[in-house]
C-alpha positions as a Markdown table, in Angstrom:
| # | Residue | x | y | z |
|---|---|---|---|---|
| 1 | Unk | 109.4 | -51.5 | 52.5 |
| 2 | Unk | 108.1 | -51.7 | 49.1 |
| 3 | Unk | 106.6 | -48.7 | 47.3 |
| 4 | Unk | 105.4 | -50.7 | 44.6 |
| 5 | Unk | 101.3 | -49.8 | 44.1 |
| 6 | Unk | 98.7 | -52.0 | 42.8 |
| 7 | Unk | 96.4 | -50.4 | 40.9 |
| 8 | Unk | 92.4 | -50.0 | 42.4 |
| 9 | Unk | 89.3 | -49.1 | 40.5 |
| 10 | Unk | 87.2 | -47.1 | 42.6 |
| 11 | Unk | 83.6 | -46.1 | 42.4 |
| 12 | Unk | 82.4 | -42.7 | 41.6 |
| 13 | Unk | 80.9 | -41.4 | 45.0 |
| 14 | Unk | 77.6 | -42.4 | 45.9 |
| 15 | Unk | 77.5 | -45.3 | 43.8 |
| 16 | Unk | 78.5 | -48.4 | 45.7 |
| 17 | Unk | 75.5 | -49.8 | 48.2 |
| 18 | Unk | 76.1 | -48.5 | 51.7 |
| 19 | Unk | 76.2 | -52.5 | 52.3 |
| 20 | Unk | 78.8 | -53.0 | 50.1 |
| 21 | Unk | 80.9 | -50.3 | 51.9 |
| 22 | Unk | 83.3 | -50.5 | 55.0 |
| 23 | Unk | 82.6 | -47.0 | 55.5 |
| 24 | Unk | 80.6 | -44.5 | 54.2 |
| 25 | Unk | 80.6 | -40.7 | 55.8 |
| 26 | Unk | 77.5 | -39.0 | 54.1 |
| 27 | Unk | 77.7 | -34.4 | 55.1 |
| 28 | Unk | 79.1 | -34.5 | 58.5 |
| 29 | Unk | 78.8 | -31.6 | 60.5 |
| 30 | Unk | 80.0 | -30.8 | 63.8 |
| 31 | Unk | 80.1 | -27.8 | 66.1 |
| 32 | Unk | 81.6 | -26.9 | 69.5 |
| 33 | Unk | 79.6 | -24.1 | 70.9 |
| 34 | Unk | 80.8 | -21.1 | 67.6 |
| 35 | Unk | 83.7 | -23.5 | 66.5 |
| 36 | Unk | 82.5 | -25.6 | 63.4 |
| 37 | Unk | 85.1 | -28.7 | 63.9 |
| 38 | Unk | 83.6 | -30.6 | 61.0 |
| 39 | Unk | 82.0 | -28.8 | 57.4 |
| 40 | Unk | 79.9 | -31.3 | 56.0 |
| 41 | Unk | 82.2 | -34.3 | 56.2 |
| 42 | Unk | 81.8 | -37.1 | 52.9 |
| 43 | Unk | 84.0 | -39.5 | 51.6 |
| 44 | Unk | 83.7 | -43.5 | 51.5 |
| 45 | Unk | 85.9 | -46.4 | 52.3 |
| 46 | Unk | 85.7 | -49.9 | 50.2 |
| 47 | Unk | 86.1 | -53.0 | 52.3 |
| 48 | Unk | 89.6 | -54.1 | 53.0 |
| 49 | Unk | 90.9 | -50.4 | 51.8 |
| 50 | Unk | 94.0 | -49.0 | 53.5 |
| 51 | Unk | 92.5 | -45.3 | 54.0 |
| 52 | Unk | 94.2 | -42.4 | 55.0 |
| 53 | Unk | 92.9 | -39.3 | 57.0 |
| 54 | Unk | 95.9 | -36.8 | 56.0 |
| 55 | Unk | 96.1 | -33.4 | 57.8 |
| 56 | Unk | 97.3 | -31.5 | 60.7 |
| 57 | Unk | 96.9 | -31.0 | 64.3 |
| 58 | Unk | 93.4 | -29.5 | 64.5 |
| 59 | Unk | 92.1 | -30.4 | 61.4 |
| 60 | Unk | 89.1 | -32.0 | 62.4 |
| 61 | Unk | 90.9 | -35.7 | 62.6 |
| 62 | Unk | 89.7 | -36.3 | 65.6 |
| 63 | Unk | 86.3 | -35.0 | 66.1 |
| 64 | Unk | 85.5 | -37.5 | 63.0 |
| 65 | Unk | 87.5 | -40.2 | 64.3 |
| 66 | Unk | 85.3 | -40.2 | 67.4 |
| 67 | Unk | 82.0 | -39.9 | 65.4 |
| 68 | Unk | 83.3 | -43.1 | 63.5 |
| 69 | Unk | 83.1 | -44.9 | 66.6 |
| 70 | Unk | 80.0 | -43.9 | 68.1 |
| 71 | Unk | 81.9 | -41.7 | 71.1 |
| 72 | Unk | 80.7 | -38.6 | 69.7 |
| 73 | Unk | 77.0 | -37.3 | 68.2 |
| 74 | Unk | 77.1 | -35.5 | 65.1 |
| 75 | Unk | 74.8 | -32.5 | 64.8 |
| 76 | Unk | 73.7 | -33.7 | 61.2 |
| 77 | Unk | 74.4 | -35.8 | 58.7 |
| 78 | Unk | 74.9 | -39.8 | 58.8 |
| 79 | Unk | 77.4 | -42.3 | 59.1 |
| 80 | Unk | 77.1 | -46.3 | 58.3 |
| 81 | Unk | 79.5 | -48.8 | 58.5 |
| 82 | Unk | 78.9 | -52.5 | 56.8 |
| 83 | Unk | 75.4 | -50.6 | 56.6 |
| 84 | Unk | 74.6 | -50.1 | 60.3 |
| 85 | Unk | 74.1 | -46.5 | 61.3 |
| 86 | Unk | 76.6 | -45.8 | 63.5 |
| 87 | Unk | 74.2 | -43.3 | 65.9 |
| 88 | Unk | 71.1 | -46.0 | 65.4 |
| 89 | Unk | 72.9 | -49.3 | 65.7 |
| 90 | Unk | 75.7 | -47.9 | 68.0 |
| 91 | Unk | 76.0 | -51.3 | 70.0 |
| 92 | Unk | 76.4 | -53.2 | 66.5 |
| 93 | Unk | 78.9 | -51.1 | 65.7 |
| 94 | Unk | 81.1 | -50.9 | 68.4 |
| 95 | Unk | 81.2 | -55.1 | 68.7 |
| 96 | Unk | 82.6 | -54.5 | 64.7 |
| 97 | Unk | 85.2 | -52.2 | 65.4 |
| 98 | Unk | 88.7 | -51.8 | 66.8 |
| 99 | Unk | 89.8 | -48.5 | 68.2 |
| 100 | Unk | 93.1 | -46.8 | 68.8 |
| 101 | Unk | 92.9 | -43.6 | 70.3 |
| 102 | Unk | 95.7 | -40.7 | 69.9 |
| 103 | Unk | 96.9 | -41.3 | 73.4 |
| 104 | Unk | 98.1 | -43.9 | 75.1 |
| 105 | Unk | 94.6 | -45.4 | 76.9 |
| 106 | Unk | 95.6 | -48.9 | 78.4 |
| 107 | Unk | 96.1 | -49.1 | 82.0 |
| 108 | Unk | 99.5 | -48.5 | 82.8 |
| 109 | Unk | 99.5 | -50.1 | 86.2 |
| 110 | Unk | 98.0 | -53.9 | 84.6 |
| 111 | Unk | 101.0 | -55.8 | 82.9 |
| 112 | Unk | 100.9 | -56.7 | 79.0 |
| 113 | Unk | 99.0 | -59.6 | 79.3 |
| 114 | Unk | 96.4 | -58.3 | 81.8 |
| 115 | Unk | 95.4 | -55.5 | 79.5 |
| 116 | Unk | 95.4 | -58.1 | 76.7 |
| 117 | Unk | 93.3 | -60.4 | 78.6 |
| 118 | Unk | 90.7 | -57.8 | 79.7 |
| 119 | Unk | 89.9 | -56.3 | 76.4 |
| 120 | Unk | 89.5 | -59.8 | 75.3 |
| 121 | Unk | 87.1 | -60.4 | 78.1 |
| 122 | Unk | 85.4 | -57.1 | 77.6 |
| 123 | Unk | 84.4 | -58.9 | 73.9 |
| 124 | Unk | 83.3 | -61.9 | 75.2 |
| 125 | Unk | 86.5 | -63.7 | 73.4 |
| 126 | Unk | 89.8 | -65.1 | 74.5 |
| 127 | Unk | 93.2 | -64.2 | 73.9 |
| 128 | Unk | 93.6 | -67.9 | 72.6 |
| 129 | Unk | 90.4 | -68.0 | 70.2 |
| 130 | Unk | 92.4 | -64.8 | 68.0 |
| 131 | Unk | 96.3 | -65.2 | 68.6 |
| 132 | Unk | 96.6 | -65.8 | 65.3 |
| 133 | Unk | 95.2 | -62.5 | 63.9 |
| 134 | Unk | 97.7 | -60.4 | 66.4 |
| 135 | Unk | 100.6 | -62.9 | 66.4 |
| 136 | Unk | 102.9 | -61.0 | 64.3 |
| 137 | Unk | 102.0 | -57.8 | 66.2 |
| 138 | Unk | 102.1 | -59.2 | 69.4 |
| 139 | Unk | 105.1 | -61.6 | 69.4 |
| 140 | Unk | 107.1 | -58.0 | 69.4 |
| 141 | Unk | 105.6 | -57.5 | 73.0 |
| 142 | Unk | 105.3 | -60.9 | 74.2 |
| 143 | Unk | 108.8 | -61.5 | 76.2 |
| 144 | Unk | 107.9 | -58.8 | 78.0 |
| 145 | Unk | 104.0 | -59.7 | 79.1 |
| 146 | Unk | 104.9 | -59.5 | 82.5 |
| 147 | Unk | 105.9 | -55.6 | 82.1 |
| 148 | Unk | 103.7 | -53.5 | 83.2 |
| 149 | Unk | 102.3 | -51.2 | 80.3 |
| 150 | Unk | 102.6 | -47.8 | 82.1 |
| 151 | Unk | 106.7 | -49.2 | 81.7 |
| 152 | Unk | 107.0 | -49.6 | 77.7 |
| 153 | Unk | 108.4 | -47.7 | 75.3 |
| 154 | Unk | 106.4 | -45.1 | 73.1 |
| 155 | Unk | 106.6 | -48.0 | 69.9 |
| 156 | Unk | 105.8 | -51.4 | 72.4 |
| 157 | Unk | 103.2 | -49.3 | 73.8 |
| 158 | Unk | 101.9 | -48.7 | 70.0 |
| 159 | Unk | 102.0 | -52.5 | 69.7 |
| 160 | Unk | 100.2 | -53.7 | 72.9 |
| 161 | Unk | 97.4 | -50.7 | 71.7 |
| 162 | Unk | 97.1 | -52.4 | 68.4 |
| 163 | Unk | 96.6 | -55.9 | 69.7 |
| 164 | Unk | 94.2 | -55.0 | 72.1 |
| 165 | Unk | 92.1 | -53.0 | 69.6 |
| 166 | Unk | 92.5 | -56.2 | 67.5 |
| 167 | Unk | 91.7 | -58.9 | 70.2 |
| 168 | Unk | 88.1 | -59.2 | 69.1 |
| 169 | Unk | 88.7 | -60.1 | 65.6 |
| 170 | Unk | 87.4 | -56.4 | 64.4 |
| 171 | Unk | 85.9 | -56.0 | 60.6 |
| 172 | Unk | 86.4 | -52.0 | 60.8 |
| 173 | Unk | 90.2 | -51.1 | 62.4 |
| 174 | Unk | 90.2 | -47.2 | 63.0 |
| 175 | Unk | 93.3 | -45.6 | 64.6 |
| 176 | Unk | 93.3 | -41.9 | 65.3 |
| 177 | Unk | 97.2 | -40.6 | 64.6 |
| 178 | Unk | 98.8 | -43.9 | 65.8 |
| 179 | Unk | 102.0 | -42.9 | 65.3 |
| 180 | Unk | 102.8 | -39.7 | 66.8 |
| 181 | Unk | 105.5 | -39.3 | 69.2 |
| 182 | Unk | 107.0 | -42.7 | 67.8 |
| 183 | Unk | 110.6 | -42.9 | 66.3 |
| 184 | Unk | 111.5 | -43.7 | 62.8 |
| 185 | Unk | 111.7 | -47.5 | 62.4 |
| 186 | Unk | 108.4 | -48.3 | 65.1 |
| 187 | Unk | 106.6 | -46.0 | 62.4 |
| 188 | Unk | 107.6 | -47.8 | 59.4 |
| 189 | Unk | 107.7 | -51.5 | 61.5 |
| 190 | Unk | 103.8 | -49.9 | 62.3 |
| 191 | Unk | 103.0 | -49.2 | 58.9 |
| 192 | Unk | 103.7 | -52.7 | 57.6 |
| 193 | Unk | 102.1 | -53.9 | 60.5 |
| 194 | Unk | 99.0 | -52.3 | 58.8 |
| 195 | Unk | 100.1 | -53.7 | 55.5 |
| 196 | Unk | 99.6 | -57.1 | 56.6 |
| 197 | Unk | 96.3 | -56.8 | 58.2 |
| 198 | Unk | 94.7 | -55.5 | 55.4 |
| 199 | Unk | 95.1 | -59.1 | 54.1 |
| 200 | Unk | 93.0 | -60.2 | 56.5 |
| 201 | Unk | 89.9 | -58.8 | 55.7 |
| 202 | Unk | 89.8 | -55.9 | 58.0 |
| 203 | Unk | 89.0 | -52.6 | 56.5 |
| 204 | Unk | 91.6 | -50.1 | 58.2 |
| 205 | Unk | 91.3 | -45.9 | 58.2 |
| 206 | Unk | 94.1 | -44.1 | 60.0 |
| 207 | Unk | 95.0 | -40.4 | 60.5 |
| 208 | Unk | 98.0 | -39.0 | 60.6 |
| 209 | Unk | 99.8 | -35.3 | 60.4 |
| 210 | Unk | 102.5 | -37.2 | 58.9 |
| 211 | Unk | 102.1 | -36.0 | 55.1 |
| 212 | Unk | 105.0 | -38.9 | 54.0 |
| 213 | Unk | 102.8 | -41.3 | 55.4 |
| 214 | Unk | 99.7 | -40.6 | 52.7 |
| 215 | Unk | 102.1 | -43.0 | 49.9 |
| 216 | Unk | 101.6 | -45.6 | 52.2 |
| 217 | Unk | 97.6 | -45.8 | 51.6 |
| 218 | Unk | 95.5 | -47.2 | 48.9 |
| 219 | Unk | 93.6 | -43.9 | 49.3 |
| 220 | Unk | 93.6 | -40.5 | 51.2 |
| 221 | Unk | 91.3 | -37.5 | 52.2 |
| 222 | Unk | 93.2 | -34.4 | 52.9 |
| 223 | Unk | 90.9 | -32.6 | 55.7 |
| 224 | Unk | 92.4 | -28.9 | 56.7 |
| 225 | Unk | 90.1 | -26.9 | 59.1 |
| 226 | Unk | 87.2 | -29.3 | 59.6 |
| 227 | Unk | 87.1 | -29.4 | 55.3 |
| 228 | Unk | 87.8 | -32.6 | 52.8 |
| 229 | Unk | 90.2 | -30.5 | 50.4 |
| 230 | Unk | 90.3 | -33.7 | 48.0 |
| 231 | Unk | 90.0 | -37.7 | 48.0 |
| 232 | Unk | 91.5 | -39.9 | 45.6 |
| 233 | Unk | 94.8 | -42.4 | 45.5 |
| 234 | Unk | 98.1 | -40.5 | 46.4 |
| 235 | Unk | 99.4 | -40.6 | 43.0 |
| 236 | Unk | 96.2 | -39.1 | 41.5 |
| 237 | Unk | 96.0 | -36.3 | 44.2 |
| 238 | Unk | 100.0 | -35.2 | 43.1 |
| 239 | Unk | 99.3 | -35.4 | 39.3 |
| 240 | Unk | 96.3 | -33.7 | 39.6 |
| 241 | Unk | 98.1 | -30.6 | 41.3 |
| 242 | Unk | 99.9 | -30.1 | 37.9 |
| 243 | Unk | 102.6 | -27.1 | 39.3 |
| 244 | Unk | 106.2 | -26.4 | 38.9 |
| 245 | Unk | 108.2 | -26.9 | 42.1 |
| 246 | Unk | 111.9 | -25.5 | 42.4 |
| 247 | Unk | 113.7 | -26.9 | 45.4 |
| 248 | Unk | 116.2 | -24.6 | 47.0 |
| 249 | Unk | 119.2 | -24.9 | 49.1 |
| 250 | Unk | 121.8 | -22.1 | 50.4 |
| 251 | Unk | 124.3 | -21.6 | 53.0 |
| 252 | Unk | 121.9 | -19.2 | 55.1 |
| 253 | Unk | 118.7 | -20.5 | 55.1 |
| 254 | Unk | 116.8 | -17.4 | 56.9 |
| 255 | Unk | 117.9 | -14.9 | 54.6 |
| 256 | Unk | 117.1 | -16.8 | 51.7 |
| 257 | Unk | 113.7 | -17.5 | 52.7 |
| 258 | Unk | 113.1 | -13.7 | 53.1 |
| 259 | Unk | 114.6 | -13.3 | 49.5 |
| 260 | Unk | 112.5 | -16.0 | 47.8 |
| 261 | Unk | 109.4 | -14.8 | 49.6 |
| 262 | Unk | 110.6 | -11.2 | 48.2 |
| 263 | Unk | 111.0 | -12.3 | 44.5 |
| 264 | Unk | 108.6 | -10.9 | 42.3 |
| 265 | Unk | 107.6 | -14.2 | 40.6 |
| 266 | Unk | 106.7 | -15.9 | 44.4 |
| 267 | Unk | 103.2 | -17.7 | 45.1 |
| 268 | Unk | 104.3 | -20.2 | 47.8 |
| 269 | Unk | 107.9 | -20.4 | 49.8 |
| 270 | Unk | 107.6 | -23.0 | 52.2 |
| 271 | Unk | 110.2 | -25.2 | 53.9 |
| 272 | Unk | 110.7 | -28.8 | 53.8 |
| 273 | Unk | 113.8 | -30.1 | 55.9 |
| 274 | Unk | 117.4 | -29.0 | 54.5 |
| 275 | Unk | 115.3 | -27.4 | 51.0 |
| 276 | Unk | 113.0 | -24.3 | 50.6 |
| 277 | Unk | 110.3 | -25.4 | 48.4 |
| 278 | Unk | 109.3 | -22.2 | 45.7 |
| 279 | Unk | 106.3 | -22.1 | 43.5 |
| 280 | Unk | 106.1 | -19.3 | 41.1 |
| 281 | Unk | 102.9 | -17.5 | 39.8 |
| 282 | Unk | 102.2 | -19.5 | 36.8 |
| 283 | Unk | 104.8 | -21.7 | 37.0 |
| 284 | Unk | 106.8 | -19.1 | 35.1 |
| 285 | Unk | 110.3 | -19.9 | 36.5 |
| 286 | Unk | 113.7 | -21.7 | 35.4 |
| 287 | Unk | 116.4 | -23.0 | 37.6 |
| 288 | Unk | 119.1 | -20.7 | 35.6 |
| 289 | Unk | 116.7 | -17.6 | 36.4 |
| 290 | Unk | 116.3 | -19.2 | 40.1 |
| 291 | Unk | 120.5 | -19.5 | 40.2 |
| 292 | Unk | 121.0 | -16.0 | 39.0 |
| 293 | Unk | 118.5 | -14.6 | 41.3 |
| 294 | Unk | 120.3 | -15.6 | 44.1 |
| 295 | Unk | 123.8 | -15.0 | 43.1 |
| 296 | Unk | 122.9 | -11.4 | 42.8 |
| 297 | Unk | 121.8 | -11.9 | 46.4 |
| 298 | Unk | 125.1 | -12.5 | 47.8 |
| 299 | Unk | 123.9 | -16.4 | 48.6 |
| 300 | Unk | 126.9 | -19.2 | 48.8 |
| 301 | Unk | 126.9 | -22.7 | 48.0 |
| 302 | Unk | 123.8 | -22.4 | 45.8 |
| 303 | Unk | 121.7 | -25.3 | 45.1 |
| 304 | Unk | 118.5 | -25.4 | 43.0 |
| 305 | Unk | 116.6 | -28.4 | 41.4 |
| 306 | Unk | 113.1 | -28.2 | 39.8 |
| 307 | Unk | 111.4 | -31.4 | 41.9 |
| 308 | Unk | 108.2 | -33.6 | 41.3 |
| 309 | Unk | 105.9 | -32.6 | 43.7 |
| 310 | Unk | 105.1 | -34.5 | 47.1 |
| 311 | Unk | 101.4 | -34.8 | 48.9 |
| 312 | Unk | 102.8 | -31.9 | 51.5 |
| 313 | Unk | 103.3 | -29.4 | 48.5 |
| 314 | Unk | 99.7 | -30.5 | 46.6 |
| 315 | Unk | 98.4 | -30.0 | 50.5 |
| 316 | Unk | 100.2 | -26.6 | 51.0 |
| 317 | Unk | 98.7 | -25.6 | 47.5 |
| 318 | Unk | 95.2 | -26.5 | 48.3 |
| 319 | Unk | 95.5 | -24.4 | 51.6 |
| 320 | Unk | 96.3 | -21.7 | 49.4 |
| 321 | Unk | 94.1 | -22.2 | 46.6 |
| 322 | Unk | 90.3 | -20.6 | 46.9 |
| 323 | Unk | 87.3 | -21.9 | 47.6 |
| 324 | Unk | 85.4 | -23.8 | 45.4 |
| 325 | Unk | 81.8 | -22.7 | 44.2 |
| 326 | Unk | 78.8 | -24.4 | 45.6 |
């Protein structure tokens, strides 16, 4: 898959008419009984924008998801899509809108087609009227239409989900961590899947815990603990985090956790696959001081590399970071 971005121009906040938007989120609040889900929610999404809702499991992702698509009353604060107040115009809105849900929600004991069929009858449209929009999704599935869906795989399941949520010819896509529990190459076949559907005029916002997943979107909100941390393209969010990042490798990774968390220089130690990830408190480190560091700790086959910082480290800093002033 190519990585290669086009540039966009977006509009400061606020500034674009709520027409003119796919999606606008406008101080979102939301509260189970004393948990506060959702902390006064705001971001917009342009039409035809790939947008991604970064953050992990119990971040609020799908509390908001559910709002977006008129399941779910806010206690305050006001969502529009295409201009039509999702609470107000609810029935407008859920004609304009494709949903995939988190789980699996397709009824595993109708075949491929029947579930196809039905959602397609539940829109007043035909399978035939929009082939062509869920062709290239749906010829994945389509040897197998006599299958019942309860019997596919975690990724054909992913792709019969998608073309029903698509059978209507939707101008708002919103998918609510699609591709969790998926392997590898059904998350990256997904991914371009969503690639070529922006082309077709469909505004699409996804979440996912999947930080790697944030480079594949024109734009992302990081949301931790019901809270938008920041908005902006991917690129902009990792330049914008400015810090030194020293990645770390040793033969026993344990211990040398619990040394690097020990050094006196430490502000984050955090680990990301085979590396420890170190930042130091102002950036005041070298990989020769790093080296030595450890050598004087006994470690063996010693690697360390200073690294250009990924959306999971910008997200782990914000974490970390306080909180901003009103």
């Amino acid at each position: 898959m190519s990585n290669k971005k086009t540039k966009i121009n977006f509009p400061p906040w606020g500034e674009t008419p709520e027409r003119e938007r796919g999606l606008f989120v406008n101080n979102i609040l939301k509260s189970y009984k004393d948990v506060a889900a959702l902390k006064g929610i705001s971001f917009e999404v342009q039409k035809n924008e790939l947008f991604g809702l970064i953050g992990p499991d119990g971040a609020g992702k799908t509390t908001l998801m559910r709002i977006l698509t008129t399941l779910l009353l806010p206690d305050s604060g006001h969502v529009t899509m295409d201009g039509a107040d999702v609470v107000k115009n609810y029935k407008t809105i859920r004609k304009s809108i494709g949903y995939m849900p988190g789980r699996f929600s397709l009824y595993p004991d109708l075949s491929v087609e029947e579930n196809l069929q039905f959602f397609a009858t539940v829109f007043n449209t035909t399978v035939k009227k929009n082939y062509g929009l869920i062709k290239d999704i749906y010829s994945h599935i389509e040897p197998f239409k006599k299958r019942l869906a309860g019997r596919l795989s975690g990724g054909m399941k992913q792709k019969l989900a998608l073309s029903c949520a698509l059978i209507h010819k939707p101008k708002v896509l919103i998918l609510d961590d699609p591709t969790t529990g998926v392997d590898a190459v059904s998350r990256r076949e997904f991914w371009e899947m969503l690639k070529n559907l922006q082309k077709k005029d469909i505004t699409i916002m996804v979440s996912t815990p999947y930080m790697d997943e944030a480079s594949l979107c024109d734009r992302v909100a990081l949301i931790q603990s019901g809270k938008i941390m920041d908005v902006d393209t991917p690129d902009a969010i990792v330049q914008k985090f400015g810090r030194k990042i020293l990645a770390v490798k040793a033969t026993e990774t344990y211990r040398l956790i619990n040394d690097l968390r020990g050094h006196h220089k430490a502000e984050a130690v955090y680990a990301f696959g085979q590396y420890i990830h170190f930042t130091a408190i102002d950036d005041d480190i070298e990989v020769t001081e790093m080296e030595q560091f450890l050598k004087n700790k006994n470690h063996q086959s010693i690697i360390v590399e200073e690294i250009v910082p990924g959306i999971e480290d910008v997200f782990m800093g914000l974490m970390k970071a306080p909180p901003s002033l009103p």
